[in-house]
C-alpha positions as CSV (number, residue, x, y, z in Angstrom):
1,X,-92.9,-116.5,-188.4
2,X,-90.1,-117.8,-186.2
3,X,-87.4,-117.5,-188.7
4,X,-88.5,-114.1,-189.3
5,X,-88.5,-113.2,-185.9
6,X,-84.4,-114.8,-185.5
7,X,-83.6,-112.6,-188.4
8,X,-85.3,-109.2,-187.0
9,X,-83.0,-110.1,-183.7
10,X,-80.1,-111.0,-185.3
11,X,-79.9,-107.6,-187.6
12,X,-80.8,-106.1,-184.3
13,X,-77.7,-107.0,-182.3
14,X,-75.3,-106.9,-185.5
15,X,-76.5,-103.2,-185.9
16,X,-76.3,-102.6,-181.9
17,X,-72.9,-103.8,-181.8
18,X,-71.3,-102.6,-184.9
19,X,-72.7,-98.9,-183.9
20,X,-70.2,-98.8,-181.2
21,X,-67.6,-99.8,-183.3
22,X,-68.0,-96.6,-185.7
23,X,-69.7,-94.3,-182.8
24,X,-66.5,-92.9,-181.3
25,X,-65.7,-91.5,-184.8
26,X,-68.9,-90.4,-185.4
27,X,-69.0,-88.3,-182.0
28,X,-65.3,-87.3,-183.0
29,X,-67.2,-85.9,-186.2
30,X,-69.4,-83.7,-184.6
31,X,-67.4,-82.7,-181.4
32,X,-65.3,-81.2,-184.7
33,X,-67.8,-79.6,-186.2
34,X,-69.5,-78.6,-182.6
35,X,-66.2,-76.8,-182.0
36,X,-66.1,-74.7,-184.6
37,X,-69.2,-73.2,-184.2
38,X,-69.8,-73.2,-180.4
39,X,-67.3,-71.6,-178.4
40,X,-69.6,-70.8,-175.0
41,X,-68.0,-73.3,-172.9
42,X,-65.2,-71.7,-173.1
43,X,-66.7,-68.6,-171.1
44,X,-65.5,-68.0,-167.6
45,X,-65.8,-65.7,-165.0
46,X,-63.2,-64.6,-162.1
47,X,-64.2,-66.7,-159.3
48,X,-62.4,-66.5,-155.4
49,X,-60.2,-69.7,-154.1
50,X,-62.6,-72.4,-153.5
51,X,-62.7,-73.8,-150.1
52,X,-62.0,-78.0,-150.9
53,X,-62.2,-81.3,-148.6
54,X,-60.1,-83.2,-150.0
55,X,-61.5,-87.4,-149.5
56,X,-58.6,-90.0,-149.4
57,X,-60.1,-93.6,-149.4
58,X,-58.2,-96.6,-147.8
59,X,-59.4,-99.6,-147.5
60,X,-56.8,-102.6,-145.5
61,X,-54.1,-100.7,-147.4
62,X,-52.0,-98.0,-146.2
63,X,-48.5,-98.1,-147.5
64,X,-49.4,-95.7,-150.2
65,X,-50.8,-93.3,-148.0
66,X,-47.6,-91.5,-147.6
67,X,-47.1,-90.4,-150.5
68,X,-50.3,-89.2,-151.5
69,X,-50.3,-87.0,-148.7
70,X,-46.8,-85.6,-149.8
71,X,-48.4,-85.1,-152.5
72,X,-51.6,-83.5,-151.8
73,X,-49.9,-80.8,-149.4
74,X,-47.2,-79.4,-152.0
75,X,-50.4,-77.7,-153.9
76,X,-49.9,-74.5,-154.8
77,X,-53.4,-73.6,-152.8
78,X,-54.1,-72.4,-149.4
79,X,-58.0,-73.4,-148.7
80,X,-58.0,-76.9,-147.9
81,X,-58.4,-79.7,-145.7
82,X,-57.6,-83.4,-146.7
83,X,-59.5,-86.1,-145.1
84,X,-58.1,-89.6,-144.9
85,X,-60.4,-92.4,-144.3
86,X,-58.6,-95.5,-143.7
87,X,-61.5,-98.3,-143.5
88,X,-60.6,-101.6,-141.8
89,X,-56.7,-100.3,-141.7
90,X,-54.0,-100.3,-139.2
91,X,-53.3,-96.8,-138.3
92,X,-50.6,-96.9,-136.0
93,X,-47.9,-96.5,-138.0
94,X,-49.1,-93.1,-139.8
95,X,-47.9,-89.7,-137.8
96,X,-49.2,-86.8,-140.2
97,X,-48.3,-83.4,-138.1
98,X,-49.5,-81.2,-140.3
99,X,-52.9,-79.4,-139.4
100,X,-54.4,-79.5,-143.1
101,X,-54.4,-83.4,-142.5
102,X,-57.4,-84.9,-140.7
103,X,-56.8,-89.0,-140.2
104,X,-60.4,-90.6,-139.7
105,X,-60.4,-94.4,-139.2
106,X,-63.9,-95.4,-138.7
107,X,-64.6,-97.7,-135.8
108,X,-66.6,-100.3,-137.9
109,X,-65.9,-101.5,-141.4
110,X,-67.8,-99.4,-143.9
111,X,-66.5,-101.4,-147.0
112,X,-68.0,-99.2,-149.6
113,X,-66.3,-95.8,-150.9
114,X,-69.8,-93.9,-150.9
115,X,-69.9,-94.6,-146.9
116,X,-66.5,-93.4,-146.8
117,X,-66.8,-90.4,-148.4
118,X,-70.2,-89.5,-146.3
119,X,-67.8,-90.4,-142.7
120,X,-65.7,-87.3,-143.9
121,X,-68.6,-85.3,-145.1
122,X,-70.1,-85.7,-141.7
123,X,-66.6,-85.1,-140.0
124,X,-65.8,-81.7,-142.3
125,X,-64.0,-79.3,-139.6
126,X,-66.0,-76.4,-141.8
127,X,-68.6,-76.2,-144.2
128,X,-66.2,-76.9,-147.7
129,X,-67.7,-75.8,-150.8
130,X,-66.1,-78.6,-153.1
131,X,-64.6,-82.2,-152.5
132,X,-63.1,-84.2,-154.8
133,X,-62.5,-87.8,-154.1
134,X,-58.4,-89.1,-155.1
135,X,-57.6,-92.7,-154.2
136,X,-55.1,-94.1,-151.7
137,X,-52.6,-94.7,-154.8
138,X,-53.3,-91.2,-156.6
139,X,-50.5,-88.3,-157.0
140,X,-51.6,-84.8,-158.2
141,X,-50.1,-81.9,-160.0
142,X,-49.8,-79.3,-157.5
143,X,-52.0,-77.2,-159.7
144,X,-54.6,-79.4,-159.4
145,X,-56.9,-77.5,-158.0
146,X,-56.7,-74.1,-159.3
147,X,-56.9,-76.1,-162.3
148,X,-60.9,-77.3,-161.0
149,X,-61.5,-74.3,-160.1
150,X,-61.2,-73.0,-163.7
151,X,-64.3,-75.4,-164.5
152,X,-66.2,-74.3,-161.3
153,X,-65.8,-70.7,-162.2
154,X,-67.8,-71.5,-165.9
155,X,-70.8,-72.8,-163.5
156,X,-70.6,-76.6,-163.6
157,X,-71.1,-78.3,-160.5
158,X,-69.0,-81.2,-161.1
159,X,-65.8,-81.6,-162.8
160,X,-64.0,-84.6,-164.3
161,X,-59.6,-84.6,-164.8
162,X,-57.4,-86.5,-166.2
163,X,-56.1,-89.9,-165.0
164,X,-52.3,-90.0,-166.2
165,X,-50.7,-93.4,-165.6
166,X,-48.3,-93.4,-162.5
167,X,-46.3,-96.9,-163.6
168,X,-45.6,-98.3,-167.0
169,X,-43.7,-100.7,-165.6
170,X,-45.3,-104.1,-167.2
171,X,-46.8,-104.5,-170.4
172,X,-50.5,-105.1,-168.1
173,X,-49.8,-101.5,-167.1
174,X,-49.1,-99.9,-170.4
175,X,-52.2,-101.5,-172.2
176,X,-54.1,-100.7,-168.9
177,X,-53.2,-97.2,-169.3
178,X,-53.8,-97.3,-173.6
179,X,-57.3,-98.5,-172.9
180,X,-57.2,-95.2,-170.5
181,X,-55.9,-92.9,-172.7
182,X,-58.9,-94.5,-174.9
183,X,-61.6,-93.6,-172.8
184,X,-60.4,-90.0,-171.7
185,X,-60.3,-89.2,-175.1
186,X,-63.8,-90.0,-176.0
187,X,-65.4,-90.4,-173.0
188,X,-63.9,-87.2,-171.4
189,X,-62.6,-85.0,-173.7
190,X,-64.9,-85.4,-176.7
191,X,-68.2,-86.7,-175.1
192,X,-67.8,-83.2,-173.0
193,X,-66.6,-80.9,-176.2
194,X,-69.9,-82.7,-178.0
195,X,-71.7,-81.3,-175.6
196,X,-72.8,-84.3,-173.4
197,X,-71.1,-85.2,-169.9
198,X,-67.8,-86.8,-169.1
199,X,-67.4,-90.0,-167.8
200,X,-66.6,-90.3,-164.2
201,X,-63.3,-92.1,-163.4
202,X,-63.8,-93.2,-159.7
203,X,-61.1,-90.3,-158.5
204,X,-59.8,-87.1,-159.7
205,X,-63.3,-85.7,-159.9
206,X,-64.7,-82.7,-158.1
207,X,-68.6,-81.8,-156.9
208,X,-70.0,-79.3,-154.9
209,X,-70.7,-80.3,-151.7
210,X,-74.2,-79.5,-152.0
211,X,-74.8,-81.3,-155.2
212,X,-72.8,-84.6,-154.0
213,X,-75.1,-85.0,-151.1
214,X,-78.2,-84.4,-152.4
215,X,-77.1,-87.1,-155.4
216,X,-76.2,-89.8,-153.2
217,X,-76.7,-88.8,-149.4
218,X,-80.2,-91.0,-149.1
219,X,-78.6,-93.9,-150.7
220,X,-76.4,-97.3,-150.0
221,X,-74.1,-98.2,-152.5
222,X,-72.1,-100.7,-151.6
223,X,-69.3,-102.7,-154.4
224,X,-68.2,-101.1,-156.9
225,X,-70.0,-98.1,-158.9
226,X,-70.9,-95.6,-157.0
227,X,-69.5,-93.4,-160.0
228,X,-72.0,-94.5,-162.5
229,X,-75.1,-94.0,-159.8
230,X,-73.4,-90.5,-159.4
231,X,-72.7,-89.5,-162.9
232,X,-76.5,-90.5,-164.0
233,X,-77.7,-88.7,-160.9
234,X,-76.3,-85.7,-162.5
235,X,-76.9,-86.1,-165.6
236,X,-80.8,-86.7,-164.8
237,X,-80.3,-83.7,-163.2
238,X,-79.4,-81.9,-166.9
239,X,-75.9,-81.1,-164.9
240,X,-73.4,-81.7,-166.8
241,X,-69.9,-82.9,-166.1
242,X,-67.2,-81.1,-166.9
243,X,-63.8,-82.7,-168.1
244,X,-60.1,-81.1,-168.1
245,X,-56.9,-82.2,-169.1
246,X,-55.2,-80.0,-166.7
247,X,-56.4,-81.2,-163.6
248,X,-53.7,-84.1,-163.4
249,X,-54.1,-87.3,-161.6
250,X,-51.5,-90.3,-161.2
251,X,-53.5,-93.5,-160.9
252,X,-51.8,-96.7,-160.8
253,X,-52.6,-99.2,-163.4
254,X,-52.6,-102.9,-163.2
255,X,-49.3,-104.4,-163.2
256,X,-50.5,-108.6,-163.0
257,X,-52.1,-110.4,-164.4
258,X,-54.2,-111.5,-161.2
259,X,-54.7,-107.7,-160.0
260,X,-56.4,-107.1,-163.7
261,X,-59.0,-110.4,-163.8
262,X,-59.7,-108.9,-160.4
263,X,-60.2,-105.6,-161.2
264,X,-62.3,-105.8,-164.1
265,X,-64.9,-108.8,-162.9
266,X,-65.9,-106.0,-160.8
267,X,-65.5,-103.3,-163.0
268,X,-67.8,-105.8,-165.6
269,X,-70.2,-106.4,-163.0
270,X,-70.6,-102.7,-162.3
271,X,-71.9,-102.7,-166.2
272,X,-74.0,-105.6,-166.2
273,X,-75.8,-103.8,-162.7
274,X,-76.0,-100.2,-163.7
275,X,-75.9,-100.0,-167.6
276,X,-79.5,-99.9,-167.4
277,X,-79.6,-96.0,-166.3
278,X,-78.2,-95.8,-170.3
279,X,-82.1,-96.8,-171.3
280,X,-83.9,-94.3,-169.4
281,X,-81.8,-91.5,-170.2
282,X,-81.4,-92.4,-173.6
283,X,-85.6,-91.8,-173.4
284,X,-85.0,-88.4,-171.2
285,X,-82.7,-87.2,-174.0
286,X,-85.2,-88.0,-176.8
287,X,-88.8,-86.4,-174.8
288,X,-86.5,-83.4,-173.5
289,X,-84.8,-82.9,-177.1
290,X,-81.5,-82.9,-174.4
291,X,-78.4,-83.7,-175.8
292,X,-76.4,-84.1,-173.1
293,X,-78.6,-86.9,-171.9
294,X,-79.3,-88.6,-175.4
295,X,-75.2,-88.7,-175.8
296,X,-74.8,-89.8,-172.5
297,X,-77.5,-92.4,-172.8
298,X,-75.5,-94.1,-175.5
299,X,-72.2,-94.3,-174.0
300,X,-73.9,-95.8,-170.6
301,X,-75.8,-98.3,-172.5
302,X,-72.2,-99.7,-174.2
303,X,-71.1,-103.2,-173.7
304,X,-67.4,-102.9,-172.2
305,X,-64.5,-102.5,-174.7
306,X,-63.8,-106.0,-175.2
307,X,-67.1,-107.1,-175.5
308,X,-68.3,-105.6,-178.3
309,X,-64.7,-105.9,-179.9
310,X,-65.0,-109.9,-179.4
311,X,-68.6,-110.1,-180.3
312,X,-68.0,-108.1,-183.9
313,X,-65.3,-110.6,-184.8
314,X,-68.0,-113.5,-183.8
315,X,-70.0,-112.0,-186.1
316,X,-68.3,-111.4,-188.8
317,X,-67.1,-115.1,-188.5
318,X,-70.6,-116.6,-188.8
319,X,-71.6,-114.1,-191.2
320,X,-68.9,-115.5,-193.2
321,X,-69.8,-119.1,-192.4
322,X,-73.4,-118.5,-193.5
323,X,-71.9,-117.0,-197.0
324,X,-72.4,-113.5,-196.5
325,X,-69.9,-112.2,-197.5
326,X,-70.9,-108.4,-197.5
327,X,-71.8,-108.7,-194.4
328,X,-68.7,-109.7,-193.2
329,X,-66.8,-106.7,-194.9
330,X,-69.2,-104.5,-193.2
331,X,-67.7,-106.0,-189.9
332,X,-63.9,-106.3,-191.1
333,X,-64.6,-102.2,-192.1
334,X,-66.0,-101.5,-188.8
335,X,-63.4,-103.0,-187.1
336,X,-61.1,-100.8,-189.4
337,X,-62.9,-97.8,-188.1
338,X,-62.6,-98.8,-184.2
339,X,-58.6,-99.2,-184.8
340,X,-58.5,-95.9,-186.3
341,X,-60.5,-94.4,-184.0
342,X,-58.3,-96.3,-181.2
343,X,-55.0,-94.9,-182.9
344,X,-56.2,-91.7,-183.1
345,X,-56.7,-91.3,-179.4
346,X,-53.4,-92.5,-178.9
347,X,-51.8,-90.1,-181.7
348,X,-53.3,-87.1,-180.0
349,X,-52.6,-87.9,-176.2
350,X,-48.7,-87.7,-176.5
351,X,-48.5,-91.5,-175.8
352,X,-45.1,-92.9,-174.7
353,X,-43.4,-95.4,-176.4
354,X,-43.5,-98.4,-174.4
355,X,-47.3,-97.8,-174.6
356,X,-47.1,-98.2,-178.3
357,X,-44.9,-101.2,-178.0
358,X,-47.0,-103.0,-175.7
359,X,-50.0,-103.2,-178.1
360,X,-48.7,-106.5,-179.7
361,X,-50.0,-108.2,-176.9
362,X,-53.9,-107.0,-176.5
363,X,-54.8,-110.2,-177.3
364,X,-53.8,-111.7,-174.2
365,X,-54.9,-108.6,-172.3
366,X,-58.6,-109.3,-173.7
367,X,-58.3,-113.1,-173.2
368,X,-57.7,-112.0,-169.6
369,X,-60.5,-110.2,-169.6
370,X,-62.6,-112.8,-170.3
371,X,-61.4,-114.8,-167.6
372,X,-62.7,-111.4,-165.7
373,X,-66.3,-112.2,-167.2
374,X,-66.8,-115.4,-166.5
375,X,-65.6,-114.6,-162.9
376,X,-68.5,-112.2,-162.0
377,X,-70.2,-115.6,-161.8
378,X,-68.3,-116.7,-159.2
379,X,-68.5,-115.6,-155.4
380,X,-66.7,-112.8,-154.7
381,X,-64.6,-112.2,-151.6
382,X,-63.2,-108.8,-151.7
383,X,-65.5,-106.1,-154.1
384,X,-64.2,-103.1,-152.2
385,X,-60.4,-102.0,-153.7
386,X,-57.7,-103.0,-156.3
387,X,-54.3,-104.2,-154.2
388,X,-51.7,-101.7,-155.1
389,X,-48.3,-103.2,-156.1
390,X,-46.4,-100.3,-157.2
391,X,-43.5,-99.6,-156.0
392,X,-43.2,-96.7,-153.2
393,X,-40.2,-94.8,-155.1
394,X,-42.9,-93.9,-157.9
395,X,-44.4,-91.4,-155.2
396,X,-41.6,-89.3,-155.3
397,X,-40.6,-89.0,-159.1
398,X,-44.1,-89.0,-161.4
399,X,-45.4,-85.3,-160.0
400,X,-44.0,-83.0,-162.3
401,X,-41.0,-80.4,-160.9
402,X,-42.7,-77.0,-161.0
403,X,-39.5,-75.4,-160.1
């Protein structure tokens, strides 16, 4: 009875993990097919220039602040305001004279991005329609938001773009921004087409104002992940969140070593405390017959990408050891599949070069992250923001000459 019991568990979790090795194909599959045949998300209606508050988070950090806000005020849009909250930050050395600029520094710490964003929401110089949330380090297109309004104007309520990476200058950075490129793919742009919801990405994402507040106004998040208790509020909801490729953010990716371990024990953490939405709407998708809740569901409830890469080669390993050997081609195909599926999203996303080049060294980039895992064990002493190392020149030559 034991040994039977072992076995049902062990199948489970073999089948559990080598589903999300072959799932991003499989959702590929039918976002293909879907597209053929349903074209009604591509119907739009002529919509006046939404009114924006634009949120800027700081948090101890301001060098960057500079050129965001060069950056934000050569849009090519007139109704807007951008609101900078620099939390816990020395202000005295930022003079913004322009009158679309509105610098908030909060008289007590508010360490968390949701208060932040809810200390310019209460601070809004006029009732804004939309916000969307960039970070401290972010640059935008100048189109960036005629681009949001494009998904406003086909009814959703919240909108997703594209995180482009703003340095490539260490290999960390270029496989930081390959596992990017990744996730956009399917978690943006295919999950959406599919007809689920993107993915929120922490910035370059737009709400209404009324549907932000009434998500997350009567709660405290503090760490990490506000984005996932937003993006299965909406979803719960049956919202669903748009993604586009044309509404262009520049994030900068993780240069060091140290920066990354950093950044992803929280960014692990934020799984191990919120995947469990991925259950519940999983069951909402099923009972409702909802498929932008079922998909959803299955991408929340996914172990990290080097998790479920790591344990399939464990597996396939002991499957091996205990001499089943067709067991362990089923793992060495599905491991196949996930690297075809990964090089397909790179083929696609016009990746550059020294992307491609860096690859070679994803070993030690996952061996890093496992030194992130085993530190979410470990107090931590800063869970607010990622220390930004790039250099301040990048502000002035990533955003894209329009003339």
């Amino acid at each position: 009875m034991f040994e039977t019991a072992v076995s049902v568990i062990w199948i489970f979790f073999q089948i559990v993990i080598g589903f999300n090795l072959v799932f991003p194909l499989l959702l590929f599959l039918f976002y293909s097919i879907k597209k053929n045949f349903d074209h009604s998300y591509n119907a739009t209606s002529a919509m006046p220039e939404i009114d924006y508050g634009i949120i800027v988070t700081a948090y101890e950090q301001t060098h960057t602040l500079p050129g965001v806000v060069k950056s934000l005020l050569n849009l090519n849009y007139s109704k807007y305001i951008i609101y900078i909250v620099a939390d816990k930050c020395d202000i005295s050395s930022l003079n913004f004279d322009d009158s679309r600029v509105v610098l908030l520094r909060p008289e007590e710490t508010l360490a968390s991005n949701t208060r932040s964003h809810f200390y310019a929401i209460n601070r809004f110089i006029r009732p804004h329609q939309c916000l969307t949330i960039i970070d401290s380090d972010n640059l935008v297109e100048p189109d960036y938001l005629n681009q949001l309004n494009v998904e406003f104007g086909k009814g959703f309520k919240a909108v997703q773009g594209i995180r482009e990476a703003k340095n490539l200058d260490t290999t960390f950075a270029c496989l930081d921004a390959a596992r990017d490129i990744y996730y956009h793919f399917y978690d943006g742009k295919v999950l959406f087409g599919a007809g689920s919801s993107a993915t929120l990405a922490g910035s370059g994402m737009a709400f209404t104002t009324a549907l932000y507040r009434e998500c997350l106004e009567h709660l405290d998040i503090t760490g990490a992940g506000f984005d996932k208790v937003l993006q299965a509020a909406i979803v719960n909801r049956k919202y669903r969140i748009a993604f586009t490729m044309d509404a262009i953010v520049y994030d900068e990716k993780t240069s060091r070593s140290t920066q990354l371990v950093s950044q992803r024990s929280r960014w692990i953490n934020t799984w191990f405390k919120y995947f469990k939405y991925g259950f519940g709407m999983l069951g909402n998708g099923l009972l409702r017959f909802n498929l932008n809740q079922f998909l959803f569901g299955l991408v929340l409830v996914r172990p990290p990408l080097f998790m479920f890469l790591i344990l399939s080669v464990i597996f396939g390993a002991i499957n091996l050891a205990m001499g089943h050997v067709l067991l362990c081609l089923l793992w060495v195909g599905g491991l196949l599949i996930f690297v075809a599926g990964f090089a397909l999203a790179l083929g696609v996303s016009h990746t550059d070069k020294k992307i491609y080049r860096s690859l070679v060294n994803i070993p030690k980039f996952m061996f890093l992250q496992v030194l992130s895992l085993l530190k979410i064990f470990t107090p931590q002493t800063n869970n607010v923001a990622t220390k930004h190392y790039a250099d301040a020149h990048v502000d002035e030559i990533k955003v894209h000459d329009e003339n």
